[in-house]
N, C-alpha and C positions, 0 to 999 in steps of 0.2 A: 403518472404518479410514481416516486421513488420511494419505496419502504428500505430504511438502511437501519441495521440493529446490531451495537455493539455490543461485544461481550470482554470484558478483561478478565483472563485467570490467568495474569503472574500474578504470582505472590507479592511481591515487593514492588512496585512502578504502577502506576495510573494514571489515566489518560482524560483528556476533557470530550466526555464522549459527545457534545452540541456539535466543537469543531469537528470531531472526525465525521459524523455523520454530515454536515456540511461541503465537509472536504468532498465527502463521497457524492454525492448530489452534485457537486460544482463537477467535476468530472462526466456525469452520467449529462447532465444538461451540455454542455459543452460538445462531448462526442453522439448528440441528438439521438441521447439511448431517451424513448418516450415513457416506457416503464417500465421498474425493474423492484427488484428484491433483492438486496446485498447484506449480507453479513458480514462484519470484521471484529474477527477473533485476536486478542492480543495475549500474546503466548511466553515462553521462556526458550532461551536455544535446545535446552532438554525434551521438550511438546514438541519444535517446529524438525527438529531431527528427527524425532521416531513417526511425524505425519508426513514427512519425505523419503524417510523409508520404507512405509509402509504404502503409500498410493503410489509415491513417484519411481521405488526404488533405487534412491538418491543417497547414500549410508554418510549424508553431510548436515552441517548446521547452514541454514540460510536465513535470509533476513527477511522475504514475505514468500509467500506462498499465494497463490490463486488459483481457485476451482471453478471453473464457468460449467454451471448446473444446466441451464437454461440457454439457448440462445436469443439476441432480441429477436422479435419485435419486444419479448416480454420476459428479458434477463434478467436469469438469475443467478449469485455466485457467493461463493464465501472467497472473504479473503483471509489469510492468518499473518498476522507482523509477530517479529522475535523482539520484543522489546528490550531483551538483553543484547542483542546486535545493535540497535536501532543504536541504544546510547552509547554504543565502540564509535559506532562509526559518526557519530556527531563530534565525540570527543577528536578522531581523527581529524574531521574536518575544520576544526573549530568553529561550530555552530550549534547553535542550542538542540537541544533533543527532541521537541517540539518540531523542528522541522525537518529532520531526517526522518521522524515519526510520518508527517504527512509527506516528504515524498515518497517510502515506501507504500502508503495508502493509496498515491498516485499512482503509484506502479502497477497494484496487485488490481485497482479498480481500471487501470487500458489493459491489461493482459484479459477482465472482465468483457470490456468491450470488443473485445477483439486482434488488438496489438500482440504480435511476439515479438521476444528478442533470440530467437536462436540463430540465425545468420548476422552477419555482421551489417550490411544495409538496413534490414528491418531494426536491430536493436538501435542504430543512426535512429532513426526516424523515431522511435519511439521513446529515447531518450532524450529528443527535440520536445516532443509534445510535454513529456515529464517534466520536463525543465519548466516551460512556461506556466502551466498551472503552479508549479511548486513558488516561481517566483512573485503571482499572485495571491497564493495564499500568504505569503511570507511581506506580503504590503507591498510589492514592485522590487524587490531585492532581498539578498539573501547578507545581512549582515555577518561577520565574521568575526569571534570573538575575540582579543588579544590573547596573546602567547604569555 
């Protein structure tokens, strides 16, 4: 069983919290995590800076963060997204914010199960798998908005 519990404290931006906890689930099921407890904290670039300063000693703003508490059989983790990054970089992309939201979710929940991207093969790999769930949750493609 997956217990997934979200929490939003930006101020301004809110999230549909069925999907992300969904989101999060379609991941843990997928990388055959059997059961887990995940938290995802949705933050501002202000919060996810001073919690990557202060655990990671990182003195930078990022766009999700992942704490793997727990290892499976019976993982646990928090993840934290900058919802104020989330919407730069959708705006970048031209794609709605909604799915830059759930591929950072995707991100911070394989870093959960175990993925890293610190060397440039393993980030390959794991930005393979990011892909693919992102494209399913996104209905089999990622629309691109006009310019």
């Amino acid at each position: 069983m997956h217990t997934v519990t979200v929490f939003n404290v930006h101020r301004a931006s809110r999230v549909q919290k069925k999907k992300i906890e969904a989101t999060v689930r379609n991941v843990l099921r997928g990388e055959g995590v059997l059961g887990a407890a995940v938290s995802v904290v949705f933050v501002d670039s202000r919060t996810i800076r001073r919690i990557n300063r202060r655990f990671l000693s990182h003195d930078v703003v990022t766009d999700v963060i992942a704490f793997p508490l727990e290892p499976p059989p019976r993982l646990e983790g928090e993840i934290y997204v900058n919802l104020d990054r989330a919407r730069q970089q959708a705006r970048e992309r031209g794609l709605p914010v909604a799915n830059e939201v759930a591929r950072l979710v995707v991100h911070g929940t394989l870093h959960l199960t175990g993925y890293d991207d610190a060397r440039p093969r393993a980030a390959a790999r794991m930005h393979v798998r990011q892909e693919s769930y992102v494209r399913r949750i996104a209905g089999g493609h990622e629309r691109r908005r006009p310019h």
